[in-house]
NUTI-370409 format. One record per atom (N, C-alpha, C, O): atom name; x, y, z. Coordinates in steps of 0.1 Angstrom, whole numbers. Layout:
<recs>
+------+-------+-------+-------+
! atom !    xx !    yy !    zz !
+------+-------+-------+-------+
!   CA !     X !     Y !     Z !
...
+------+-------+-------+-------+
</recs>
This chain:
<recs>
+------+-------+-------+-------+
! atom !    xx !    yy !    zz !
+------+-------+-------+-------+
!    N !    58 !   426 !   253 !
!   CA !    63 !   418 !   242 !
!    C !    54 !   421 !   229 !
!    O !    60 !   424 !   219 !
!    N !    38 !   420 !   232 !
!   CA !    34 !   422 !   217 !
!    C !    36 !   436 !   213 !
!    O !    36 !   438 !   201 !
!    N !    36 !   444 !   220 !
!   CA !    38 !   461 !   218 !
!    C !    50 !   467 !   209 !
!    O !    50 !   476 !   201 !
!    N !    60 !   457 !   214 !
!   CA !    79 !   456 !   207 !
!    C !    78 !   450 !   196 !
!    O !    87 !   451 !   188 !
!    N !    67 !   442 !   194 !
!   CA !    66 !   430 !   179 !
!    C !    57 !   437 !   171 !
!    O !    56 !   431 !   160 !
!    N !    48 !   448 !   174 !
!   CA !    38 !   458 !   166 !
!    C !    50 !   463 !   164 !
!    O !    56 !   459 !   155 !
!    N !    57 !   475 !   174 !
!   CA !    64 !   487 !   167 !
!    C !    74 !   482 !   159 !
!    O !    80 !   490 !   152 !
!    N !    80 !   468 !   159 !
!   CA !    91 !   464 !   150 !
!    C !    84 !   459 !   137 !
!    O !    92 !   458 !   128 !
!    N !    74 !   457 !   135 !
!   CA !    65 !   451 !   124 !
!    C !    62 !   466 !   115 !
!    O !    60 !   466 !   103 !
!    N !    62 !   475 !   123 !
!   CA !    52 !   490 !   119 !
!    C !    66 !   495 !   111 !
!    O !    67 !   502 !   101 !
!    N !    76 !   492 !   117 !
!   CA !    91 !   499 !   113 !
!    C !   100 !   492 !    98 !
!    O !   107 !   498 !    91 !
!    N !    95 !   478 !    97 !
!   CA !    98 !   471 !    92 !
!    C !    90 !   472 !    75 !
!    O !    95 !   471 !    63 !
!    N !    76 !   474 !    80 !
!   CA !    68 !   478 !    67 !
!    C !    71 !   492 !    62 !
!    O !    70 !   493 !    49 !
!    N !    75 !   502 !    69 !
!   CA !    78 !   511 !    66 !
!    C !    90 !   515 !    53 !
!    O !    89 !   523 !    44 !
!    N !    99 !   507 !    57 !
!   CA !   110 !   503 !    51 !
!    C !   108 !   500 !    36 !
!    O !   111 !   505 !    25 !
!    N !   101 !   489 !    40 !
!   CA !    97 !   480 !    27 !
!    C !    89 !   486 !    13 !
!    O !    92 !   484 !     1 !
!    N !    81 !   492 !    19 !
!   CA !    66 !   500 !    10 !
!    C !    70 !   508 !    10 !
!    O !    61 !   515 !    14 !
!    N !    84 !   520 !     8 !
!   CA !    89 !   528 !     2 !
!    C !    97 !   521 !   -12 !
!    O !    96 !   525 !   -24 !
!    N !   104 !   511 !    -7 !
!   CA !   110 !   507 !   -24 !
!    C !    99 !   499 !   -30 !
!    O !   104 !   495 !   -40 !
!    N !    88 !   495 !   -29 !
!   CA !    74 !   491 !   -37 !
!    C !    74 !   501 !   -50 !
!    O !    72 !   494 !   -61 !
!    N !    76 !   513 !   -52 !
!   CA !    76 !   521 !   -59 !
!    C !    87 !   526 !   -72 !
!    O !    85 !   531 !   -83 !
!    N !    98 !   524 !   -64 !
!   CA !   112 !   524 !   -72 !
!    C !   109 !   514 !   -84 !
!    O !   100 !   505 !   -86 !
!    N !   118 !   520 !   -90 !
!   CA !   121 !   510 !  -112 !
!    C !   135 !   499 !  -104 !
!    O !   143 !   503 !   -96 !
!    N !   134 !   487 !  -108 !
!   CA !   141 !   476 !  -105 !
!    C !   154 !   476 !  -112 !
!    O !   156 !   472 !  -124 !
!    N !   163 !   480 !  -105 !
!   CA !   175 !   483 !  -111 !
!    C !   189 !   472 !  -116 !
!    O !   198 !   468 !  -110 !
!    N !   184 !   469 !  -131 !
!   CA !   191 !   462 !  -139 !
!    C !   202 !   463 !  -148 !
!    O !   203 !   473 !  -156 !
!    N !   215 !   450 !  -148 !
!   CA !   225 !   451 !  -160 !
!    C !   218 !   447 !  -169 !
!    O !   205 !   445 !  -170 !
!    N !   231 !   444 !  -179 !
!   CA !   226 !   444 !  -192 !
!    C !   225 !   428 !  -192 !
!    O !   216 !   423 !  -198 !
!    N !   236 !   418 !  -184 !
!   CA !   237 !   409 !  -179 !
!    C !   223 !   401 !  -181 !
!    O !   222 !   392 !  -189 !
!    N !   213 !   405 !  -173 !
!   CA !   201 !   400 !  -169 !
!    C !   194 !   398 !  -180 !
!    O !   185 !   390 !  -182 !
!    N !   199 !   410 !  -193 !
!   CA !   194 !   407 !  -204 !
!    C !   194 !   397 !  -215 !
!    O !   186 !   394 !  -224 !
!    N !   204 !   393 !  -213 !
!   CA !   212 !   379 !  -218 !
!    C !   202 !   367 !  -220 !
!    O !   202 !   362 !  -231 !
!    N !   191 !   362 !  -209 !
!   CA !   185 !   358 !  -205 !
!    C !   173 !   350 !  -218 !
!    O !   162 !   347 !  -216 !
!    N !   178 !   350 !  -228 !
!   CA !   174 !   349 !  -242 !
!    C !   180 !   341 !  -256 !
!    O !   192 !   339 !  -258 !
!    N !   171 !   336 !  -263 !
!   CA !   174 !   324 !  -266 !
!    C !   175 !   336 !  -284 !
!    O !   168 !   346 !  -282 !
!    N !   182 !   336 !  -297 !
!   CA !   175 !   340 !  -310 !
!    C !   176 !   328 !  -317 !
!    O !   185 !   320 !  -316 !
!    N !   165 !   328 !  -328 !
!   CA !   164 !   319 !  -339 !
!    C !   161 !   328 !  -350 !
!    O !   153 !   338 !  -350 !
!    N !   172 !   324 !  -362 !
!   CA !   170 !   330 !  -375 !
!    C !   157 !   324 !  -386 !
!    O !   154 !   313 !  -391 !
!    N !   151 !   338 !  -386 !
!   CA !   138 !   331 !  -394 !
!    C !   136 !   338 !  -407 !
!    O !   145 !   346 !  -410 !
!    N !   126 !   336 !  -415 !
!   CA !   126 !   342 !  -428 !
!    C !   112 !   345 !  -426 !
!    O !   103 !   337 !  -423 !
!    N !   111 !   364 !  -431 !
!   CA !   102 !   373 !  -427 !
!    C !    98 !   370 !  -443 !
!    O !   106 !   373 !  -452 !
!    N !    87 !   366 !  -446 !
!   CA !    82 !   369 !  -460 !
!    C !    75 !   381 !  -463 !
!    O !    70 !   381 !  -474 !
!    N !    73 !   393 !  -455 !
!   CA !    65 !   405 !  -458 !
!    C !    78 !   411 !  -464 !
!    O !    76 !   417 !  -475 !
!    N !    90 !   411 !  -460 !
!   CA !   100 !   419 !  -460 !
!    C !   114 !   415 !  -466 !
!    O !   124 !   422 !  -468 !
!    N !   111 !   399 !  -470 !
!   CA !   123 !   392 !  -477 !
!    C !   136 !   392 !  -473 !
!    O !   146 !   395 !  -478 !
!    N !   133 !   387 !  -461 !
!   CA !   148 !   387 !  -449 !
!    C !   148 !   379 !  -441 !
!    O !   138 !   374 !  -437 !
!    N !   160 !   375 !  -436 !
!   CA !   159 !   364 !  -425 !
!    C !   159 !   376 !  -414 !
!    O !   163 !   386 !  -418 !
!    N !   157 !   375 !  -401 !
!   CA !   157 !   380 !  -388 !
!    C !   161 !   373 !  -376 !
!    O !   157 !   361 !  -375 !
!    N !   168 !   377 !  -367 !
!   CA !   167 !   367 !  -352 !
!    C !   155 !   375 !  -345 !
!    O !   152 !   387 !  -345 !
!    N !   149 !   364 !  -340 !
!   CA !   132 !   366 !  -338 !
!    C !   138 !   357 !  -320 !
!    O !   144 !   346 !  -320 !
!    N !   134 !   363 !  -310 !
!   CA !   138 !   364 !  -294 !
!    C !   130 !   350 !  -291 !
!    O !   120 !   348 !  -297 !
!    N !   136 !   341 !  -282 !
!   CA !   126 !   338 !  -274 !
!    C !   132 !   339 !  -257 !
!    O !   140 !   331 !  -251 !
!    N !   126 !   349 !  -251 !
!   CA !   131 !   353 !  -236 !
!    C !   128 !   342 !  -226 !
!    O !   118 !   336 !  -224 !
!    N !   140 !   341 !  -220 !
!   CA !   140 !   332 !  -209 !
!    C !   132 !   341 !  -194 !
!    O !   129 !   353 !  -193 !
!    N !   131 !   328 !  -182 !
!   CA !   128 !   337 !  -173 !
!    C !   127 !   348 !  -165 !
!    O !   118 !   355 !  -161 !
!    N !   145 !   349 !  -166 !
!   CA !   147 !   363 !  -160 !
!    C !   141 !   374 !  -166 !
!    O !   135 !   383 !  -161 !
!    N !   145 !   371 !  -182 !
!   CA !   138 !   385 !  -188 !
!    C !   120 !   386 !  -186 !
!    O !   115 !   396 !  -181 !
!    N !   114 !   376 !  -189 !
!   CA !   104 !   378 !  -185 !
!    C !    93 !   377 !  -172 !
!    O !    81 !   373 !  -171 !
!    N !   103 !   381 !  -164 !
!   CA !   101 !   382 !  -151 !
!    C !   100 !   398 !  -150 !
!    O !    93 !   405 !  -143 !
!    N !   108 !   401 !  -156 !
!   CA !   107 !   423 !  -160 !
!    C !    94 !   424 !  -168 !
!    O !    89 !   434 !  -165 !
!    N !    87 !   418 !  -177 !
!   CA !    75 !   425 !  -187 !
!    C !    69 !   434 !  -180 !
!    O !    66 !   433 !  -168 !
!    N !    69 !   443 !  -189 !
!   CA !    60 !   452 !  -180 !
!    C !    62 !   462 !  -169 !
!    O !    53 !   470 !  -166 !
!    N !    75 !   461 !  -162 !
!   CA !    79 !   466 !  -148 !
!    C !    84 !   473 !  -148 !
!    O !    91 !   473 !  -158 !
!    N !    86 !   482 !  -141 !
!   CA !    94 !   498 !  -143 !
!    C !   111 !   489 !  -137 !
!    O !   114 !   482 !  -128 !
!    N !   120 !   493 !  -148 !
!   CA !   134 !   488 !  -146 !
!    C !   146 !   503 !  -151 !
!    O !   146 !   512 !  -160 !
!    N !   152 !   501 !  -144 !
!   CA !   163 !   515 !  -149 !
!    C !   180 !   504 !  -145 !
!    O !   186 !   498 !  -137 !
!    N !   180 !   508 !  -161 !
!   CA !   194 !   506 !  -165 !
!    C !   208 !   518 !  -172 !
!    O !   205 !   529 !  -178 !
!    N !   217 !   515 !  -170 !
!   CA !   223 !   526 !  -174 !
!    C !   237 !   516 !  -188 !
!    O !   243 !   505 !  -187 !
!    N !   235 !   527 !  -200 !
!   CA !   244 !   518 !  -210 !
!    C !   247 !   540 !  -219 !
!    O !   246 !   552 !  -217 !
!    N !   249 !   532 !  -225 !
!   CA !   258 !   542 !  -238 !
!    C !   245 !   545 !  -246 !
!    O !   237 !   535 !  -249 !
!    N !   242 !   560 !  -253 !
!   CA !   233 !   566 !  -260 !
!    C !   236 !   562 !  -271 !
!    O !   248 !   557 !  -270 !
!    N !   230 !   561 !  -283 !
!   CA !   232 !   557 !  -294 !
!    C !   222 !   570 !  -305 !
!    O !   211 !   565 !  -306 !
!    N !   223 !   578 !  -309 !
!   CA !   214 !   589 !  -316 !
!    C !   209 !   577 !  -329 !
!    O !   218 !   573 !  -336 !
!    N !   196 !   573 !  -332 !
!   CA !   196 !   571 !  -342 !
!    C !   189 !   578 !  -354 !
!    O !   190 !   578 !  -366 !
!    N !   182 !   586 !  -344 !
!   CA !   177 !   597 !  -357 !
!    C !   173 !   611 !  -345 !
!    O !   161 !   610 !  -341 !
!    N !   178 !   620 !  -341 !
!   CA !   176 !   630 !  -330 !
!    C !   166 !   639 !  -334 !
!    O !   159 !   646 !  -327 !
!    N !   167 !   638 !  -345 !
!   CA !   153 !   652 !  -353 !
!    C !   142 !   643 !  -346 !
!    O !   133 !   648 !  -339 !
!    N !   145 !   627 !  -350 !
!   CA !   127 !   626 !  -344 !
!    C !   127 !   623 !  -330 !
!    O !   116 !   624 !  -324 !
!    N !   138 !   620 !  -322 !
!   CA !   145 !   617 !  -311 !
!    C !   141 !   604 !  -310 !
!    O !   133 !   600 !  -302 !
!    N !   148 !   596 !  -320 !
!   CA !   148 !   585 !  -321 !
!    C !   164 !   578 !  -312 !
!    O !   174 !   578 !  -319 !
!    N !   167 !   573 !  -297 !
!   CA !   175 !   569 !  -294 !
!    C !   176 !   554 !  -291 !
!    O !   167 !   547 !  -290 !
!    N !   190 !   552 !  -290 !
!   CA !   188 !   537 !  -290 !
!    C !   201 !   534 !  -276 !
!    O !   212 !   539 !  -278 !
!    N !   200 !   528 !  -268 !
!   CA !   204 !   526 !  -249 !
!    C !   213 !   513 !  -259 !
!    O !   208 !   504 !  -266 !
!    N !   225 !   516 !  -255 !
!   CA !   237 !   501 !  -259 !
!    C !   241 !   498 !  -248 !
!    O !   239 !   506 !  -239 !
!    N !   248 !   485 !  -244 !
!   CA !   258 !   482 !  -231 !
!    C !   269 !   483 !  -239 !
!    O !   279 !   477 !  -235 !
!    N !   270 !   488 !  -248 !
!   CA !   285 !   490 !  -260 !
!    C !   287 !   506 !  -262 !
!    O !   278 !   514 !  -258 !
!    N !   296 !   509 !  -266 !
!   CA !   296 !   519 !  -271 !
!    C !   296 !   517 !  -284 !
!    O !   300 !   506 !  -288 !
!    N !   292 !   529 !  -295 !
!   CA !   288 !   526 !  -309 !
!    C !   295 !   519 !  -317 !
!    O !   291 !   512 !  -326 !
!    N !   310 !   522 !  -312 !
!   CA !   319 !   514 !  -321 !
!    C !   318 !   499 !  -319 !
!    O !   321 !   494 !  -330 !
!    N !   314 !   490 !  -310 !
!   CA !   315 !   481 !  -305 !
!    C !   295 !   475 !  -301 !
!    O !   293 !   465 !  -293 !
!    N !   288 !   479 !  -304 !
!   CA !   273 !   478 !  -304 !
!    C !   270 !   471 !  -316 !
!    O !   277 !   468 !  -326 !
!    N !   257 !   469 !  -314 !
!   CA !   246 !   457 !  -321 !
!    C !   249 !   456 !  -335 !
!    O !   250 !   446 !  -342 !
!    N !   250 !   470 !  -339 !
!   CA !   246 !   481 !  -355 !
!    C !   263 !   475 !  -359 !
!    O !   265 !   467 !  -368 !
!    N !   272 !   481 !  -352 !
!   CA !   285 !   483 !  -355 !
!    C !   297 !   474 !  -352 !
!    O !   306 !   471 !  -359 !
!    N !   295 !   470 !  -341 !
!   CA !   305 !   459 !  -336 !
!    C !   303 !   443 !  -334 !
!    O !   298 !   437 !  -344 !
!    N !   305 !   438 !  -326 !
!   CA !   300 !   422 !  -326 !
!    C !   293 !   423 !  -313 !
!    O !   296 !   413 !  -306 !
!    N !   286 !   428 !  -308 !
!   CA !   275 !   425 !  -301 !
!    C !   259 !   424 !  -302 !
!    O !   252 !   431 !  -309 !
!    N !   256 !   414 !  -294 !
!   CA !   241 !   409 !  -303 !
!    C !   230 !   415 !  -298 !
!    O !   230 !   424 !  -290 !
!    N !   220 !   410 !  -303 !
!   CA !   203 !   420 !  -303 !
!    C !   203 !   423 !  -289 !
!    O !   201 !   435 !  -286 !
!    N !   205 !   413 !  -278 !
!   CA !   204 !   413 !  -266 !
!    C !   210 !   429 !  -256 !
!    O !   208 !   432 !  -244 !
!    N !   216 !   437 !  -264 !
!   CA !   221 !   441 !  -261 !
!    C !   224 !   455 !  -263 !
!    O !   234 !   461 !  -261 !
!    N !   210 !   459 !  -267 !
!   CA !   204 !   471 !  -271 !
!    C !   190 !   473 !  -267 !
!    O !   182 !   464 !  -265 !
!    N !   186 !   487 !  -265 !
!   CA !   175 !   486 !  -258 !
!    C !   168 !   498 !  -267 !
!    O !   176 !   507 !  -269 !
!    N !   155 !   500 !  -272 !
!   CA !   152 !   512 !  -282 !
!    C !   142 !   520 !  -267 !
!    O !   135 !   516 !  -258 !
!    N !   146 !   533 !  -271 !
!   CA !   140 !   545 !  -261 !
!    C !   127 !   549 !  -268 !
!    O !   126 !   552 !  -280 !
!    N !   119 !   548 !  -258 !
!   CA !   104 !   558 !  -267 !
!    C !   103 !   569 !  -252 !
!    O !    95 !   567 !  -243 !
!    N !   110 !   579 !  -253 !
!   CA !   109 !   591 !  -241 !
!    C !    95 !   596 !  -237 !
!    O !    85 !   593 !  -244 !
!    N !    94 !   602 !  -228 !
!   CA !    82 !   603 !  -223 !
!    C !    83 !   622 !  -229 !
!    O !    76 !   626 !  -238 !
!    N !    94 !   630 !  -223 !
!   CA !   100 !   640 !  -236 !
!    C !   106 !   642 !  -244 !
!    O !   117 !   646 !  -243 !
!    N !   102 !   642 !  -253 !
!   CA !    99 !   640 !  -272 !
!    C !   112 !   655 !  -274 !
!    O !   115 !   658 !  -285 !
!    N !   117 !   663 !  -264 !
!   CA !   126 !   673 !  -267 !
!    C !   140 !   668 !  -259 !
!    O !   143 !   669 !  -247 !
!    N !   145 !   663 !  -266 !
!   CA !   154 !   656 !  -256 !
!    C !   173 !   653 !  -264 !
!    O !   171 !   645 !  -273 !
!    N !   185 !   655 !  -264 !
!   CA !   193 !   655 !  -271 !
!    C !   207 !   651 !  -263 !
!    O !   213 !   657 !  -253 !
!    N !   210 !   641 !  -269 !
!   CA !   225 !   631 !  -264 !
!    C !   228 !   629 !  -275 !
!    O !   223 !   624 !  -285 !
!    N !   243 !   634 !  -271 !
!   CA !   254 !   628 !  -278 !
!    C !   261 !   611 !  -283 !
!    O !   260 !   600 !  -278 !
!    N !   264 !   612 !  -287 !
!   CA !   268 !   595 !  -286 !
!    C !   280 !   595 !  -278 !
!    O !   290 !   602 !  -275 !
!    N !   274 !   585 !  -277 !
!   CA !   282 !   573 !  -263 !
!    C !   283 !   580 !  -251 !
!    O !   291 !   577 !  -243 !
!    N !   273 !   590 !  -250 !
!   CA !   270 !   594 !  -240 !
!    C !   263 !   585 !  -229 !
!    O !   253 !   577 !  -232 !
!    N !   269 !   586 !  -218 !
!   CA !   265 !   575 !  -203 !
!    C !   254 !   578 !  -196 !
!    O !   254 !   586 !  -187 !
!    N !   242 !   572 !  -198 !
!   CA !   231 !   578 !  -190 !
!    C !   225 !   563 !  -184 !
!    O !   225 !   552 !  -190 !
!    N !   219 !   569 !  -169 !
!   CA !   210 !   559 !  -166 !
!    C !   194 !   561 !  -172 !
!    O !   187 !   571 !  -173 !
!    N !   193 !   553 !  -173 !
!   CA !   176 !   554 !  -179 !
!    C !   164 !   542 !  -170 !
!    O !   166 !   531 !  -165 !
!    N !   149 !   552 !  -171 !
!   CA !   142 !   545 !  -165 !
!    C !   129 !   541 !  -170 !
!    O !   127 !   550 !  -178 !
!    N !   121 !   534 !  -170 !
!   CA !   111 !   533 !  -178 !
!    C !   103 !   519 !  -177 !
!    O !   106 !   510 !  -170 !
!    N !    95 !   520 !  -183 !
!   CA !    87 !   505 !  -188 !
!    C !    88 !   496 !  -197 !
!    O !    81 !   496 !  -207 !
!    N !   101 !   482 !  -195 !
!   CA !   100 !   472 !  -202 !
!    C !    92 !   464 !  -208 !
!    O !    85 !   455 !  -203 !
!    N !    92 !   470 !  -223 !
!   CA !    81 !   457 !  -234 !
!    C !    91 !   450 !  -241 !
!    O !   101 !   455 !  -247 !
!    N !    88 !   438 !  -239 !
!   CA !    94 !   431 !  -248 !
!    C !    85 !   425 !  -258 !
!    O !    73 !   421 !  -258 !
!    N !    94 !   427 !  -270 !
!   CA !    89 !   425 !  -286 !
!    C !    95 !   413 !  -291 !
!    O !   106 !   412 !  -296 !
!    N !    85 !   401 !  -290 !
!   CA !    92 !   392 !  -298 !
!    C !    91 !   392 !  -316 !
!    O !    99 !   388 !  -325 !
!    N !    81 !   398 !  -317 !
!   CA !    77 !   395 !  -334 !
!    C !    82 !   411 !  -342 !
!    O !    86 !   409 !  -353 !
!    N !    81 !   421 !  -338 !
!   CA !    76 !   437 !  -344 !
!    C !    89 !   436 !  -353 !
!    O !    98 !   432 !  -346 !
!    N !    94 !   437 !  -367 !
!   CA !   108 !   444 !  -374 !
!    C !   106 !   453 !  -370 !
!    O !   112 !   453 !  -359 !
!    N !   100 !   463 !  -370 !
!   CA !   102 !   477 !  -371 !
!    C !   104 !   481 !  -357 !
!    O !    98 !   491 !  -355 !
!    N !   110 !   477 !  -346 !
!   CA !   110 !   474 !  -332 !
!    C !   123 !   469 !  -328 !
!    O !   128 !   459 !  -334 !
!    N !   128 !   474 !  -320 !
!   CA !   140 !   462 !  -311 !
!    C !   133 !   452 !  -305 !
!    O !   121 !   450 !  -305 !
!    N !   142 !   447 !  -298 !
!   CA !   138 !   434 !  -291 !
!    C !   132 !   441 !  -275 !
!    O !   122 !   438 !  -269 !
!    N !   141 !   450 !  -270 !
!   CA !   134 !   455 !  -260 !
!    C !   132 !   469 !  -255 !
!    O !   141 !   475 !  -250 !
!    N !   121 !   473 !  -258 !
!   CA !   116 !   489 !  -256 !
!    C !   116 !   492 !  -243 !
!    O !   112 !   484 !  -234 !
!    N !   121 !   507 !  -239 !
!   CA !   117 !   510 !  -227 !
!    C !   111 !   522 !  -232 !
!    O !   116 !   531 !  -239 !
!    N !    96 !   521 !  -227 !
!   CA !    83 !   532 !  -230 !
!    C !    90 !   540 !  -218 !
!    O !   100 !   537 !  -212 !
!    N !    80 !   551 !  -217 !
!   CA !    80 !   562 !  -207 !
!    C !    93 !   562 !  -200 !
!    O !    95 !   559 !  -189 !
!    N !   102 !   567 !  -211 !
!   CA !   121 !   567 !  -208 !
!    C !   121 !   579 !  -199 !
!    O !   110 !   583 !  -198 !
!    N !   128 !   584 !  -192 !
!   CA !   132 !   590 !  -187 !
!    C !   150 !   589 !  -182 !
!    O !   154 !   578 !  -177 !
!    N !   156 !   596 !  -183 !
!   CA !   173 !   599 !  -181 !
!    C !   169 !   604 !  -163 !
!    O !   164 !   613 !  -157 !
!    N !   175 !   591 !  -158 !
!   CA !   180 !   592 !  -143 !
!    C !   188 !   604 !  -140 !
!    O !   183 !   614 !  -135 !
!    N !   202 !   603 !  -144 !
!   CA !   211 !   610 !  -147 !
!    C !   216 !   615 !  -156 !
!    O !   226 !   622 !  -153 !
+------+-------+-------+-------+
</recs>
């Protein structure tokens, strides 16, 4: 008996401590998870919605998560991209969907080129930015294109 409850225990970890390592694979849904308040930026003489993330989201800080949404080129010379659950016509910039709902890429390869509305999964390190303008609300560092 304890021999069958070792090798099912030994098989069982085995299992487990392989996906330890995997990026936590998220909708855009989960993103939602977020409260905005319009505030007035006096460096910059603007009002802003300035985040305040509920649990779920910040239950991700920090954690390798791969999500898949629509490319957004916002400047490709510098390969500046921006991950929508929209497509451009219908995104943050262009359509009626909100901050929640865009994600800014900082690639880990700086040589890198998508079209718009191109479909990619992406994987990386969630920071969430509550204060930065010059920032989205949620960066994924060390991006990488799954697919």
């Amino acid at each position: 008996m304890i021999k069958l409850s070792l090798l099912i225990g030994f098989f069982l970890s085995n299992l487990v401590s392989p996906m330890a390592g995997l990026p936590i694979t998220i909708d855009w849904k989960r993103l939602t998870d977020v409260k905005f308040v319009r505030k007035y930026n006096q460096e910059v003489d603007m009002h802003f919605l300035y985040p305040t993330f509920g649990p779920k989201v910040l239950a991700l800080s920090g954690k390798e998560i791969q999500i898949r949404g629509y490319m957004i080129p916002v400047d490709p010379e510098s390969n500046m991209y921006v991950l929508s659950s929209q497509p451009m016509s219908m995104c943050f910039f262009c359509g009626g969907a909100g901050p929640e709902s865009i994600m800014e890429l900082q690639f880990k390869n700086k040589r890198l080129s998508f079209k718009t509305d191109a479909i990619r999964k992406v994987k990386g390190r969630l920071v969430l930015n509550p204060s930065d303008i010059e920032h989205l609300n949620y960066i994924l560092t060390e991006a990488e294109v799954v697919n």
